[in-house]
BAFI-3210 file (N, C-alpha, C; in Angstrom, 3 decimals, decimal comma, padded with zeros to 6 digits):
// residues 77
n [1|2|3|4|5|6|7|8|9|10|11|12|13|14|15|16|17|18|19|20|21|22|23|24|25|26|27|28|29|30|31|32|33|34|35|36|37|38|39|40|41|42|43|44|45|46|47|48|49|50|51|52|53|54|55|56|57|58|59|60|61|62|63|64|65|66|67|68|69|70|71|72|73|74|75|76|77]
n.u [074,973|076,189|078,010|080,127|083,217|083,285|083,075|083,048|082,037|081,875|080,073|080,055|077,902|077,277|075,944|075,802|075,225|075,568|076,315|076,702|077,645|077,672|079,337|080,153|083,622|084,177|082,158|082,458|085,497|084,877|082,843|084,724|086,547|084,760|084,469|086,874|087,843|086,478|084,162|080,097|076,881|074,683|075,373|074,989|074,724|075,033|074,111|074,339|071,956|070,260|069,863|071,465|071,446|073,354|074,506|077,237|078,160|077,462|078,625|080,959|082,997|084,577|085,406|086,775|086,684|089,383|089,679|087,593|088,959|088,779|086,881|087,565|088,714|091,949|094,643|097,497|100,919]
n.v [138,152|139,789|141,676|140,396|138,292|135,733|132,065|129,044|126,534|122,389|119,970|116,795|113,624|110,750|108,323|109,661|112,133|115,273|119,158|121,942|125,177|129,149|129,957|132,039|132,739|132,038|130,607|128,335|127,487|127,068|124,308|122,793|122,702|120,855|118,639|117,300|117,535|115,319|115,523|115,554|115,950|118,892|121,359|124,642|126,857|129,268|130,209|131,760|131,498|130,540|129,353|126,578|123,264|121,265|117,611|116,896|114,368|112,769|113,993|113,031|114,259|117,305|120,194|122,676|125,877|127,611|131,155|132,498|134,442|137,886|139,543|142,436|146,182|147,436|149,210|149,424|149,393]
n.w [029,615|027,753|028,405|029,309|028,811|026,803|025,848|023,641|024,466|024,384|025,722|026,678|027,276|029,313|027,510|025,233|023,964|023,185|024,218|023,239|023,542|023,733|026,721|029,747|030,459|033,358|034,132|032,460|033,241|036,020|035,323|034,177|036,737|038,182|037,090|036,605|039,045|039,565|040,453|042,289|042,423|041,113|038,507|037,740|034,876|033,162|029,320|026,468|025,013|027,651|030,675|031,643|033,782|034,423|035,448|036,816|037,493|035,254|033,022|030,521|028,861|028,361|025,814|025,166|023,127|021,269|021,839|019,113|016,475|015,599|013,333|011,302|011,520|012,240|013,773|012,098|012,418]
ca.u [076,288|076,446|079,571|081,462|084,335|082,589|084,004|082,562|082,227|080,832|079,574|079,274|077,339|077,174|074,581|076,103|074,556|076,617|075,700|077,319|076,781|078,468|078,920|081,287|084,575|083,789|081,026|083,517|086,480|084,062|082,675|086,166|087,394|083,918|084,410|088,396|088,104|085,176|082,642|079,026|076,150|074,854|076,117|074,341|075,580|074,033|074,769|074,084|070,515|069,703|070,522|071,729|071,990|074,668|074,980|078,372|078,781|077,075|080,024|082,174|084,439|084,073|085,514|086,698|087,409|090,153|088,928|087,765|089,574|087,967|086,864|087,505|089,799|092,727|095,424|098,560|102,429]
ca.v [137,761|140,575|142,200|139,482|137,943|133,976|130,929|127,991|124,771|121,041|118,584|115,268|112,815|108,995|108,224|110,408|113,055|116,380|119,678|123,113|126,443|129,947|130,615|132,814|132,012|132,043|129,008|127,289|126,989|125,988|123,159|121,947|122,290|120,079|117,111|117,091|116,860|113,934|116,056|115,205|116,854|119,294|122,898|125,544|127,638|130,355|129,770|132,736|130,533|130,520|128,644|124,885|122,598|119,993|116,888|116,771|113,277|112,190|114,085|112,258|114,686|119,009|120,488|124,337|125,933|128,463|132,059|132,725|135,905|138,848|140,573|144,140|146,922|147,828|150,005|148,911|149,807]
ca.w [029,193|026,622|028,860|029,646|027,889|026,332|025,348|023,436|025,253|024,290|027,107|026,198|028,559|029,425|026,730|023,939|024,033|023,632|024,605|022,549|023,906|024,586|028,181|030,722|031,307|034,420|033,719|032,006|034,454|037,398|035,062|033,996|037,694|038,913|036,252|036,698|040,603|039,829|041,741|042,456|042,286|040,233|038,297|036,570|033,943|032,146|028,357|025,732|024,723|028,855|031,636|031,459|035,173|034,256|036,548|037,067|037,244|033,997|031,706|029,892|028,814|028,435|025,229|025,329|022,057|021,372|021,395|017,625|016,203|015,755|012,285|011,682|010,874|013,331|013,057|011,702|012,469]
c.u [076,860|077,759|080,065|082,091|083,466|083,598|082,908|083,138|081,563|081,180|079,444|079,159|077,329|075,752|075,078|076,094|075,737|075,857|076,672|076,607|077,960|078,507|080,104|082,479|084,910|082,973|082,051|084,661|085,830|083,431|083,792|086,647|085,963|084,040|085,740|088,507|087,082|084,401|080,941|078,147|075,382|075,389|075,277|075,058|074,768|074,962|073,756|072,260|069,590|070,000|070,346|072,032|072,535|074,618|076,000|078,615|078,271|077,834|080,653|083,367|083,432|085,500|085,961|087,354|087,851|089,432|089,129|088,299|088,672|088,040|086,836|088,338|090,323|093,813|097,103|100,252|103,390]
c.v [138,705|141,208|141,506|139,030|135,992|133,095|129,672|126,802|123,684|120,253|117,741|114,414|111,491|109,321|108,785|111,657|114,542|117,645|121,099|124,024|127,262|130,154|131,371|132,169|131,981|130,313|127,817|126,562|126,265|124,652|122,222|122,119|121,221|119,175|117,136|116,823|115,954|114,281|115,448|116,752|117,702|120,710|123,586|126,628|128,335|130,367|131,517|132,640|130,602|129,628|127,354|124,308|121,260|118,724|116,540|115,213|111,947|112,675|113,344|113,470|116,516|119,402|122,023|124,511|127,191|129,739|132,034|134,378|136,644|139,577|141,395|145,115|147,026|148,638|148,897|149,647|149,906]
c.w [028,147|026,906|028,997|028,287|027,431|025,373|024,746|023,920|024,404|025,488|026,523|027,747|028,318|028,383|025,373|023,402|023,672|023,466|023,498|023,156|024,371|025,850|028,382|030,768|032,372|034,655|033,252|032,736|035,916|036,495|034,673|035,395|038,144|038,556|036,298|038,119|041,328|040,675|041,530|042,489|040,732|039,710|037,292|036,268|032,963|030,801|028,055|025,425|026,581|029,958|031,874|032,809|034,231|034,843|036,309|036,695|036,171|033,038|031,506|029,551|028,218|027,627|025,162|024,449|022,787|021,040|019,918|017,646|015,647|014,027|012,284|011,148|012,420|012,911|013,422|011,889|011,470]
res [x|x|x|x|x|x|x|x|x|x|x|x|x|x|x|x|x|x|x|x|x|x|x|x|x|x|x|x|x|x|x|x|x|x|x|x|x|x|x|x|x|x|x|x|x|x|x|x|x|x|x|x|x|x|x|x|x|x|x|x|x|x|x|x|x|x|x|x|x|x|x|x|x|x|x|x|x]
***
């Protein structure tokens, strides 16, 4: 995942449970389109930490933060 572009997610599950982890935005949009069109089954998703299988239909609800901004120098106008 070191090239790709990442997004922080949280999962929370029937039970309470919630899950935090960087993944793909790639990972991310297929788990928000699987729990928004009440899918079955299950989904795996490679997080920054290693690869998480989901069951879809134990989420309660999927969390996606805003990219964080970037520290640094840049050039200025």
């Amino acid at each position: 995942m070191a090239e790709t572009e990442s997004v922080r997610i949280e999962v929370a599950f029937e039970g309470g449970q919630i899950l935090g982890a960087d993944v793909t935005t790639a990972s991310a949009d297929a788990l928000e389109q699987a729990v928004s069109s009440g899918g079955s089954g299950a989904l795996q998703i490679d997080t920054d930490d290693g690869r998480v299988t989901v069951v879809v239909a134990q989420v309660a609800w999927v969390k996606r933060f805003a990219r964080d901004g970037r520290v640094g120098f840049g050039i200025q106008s």
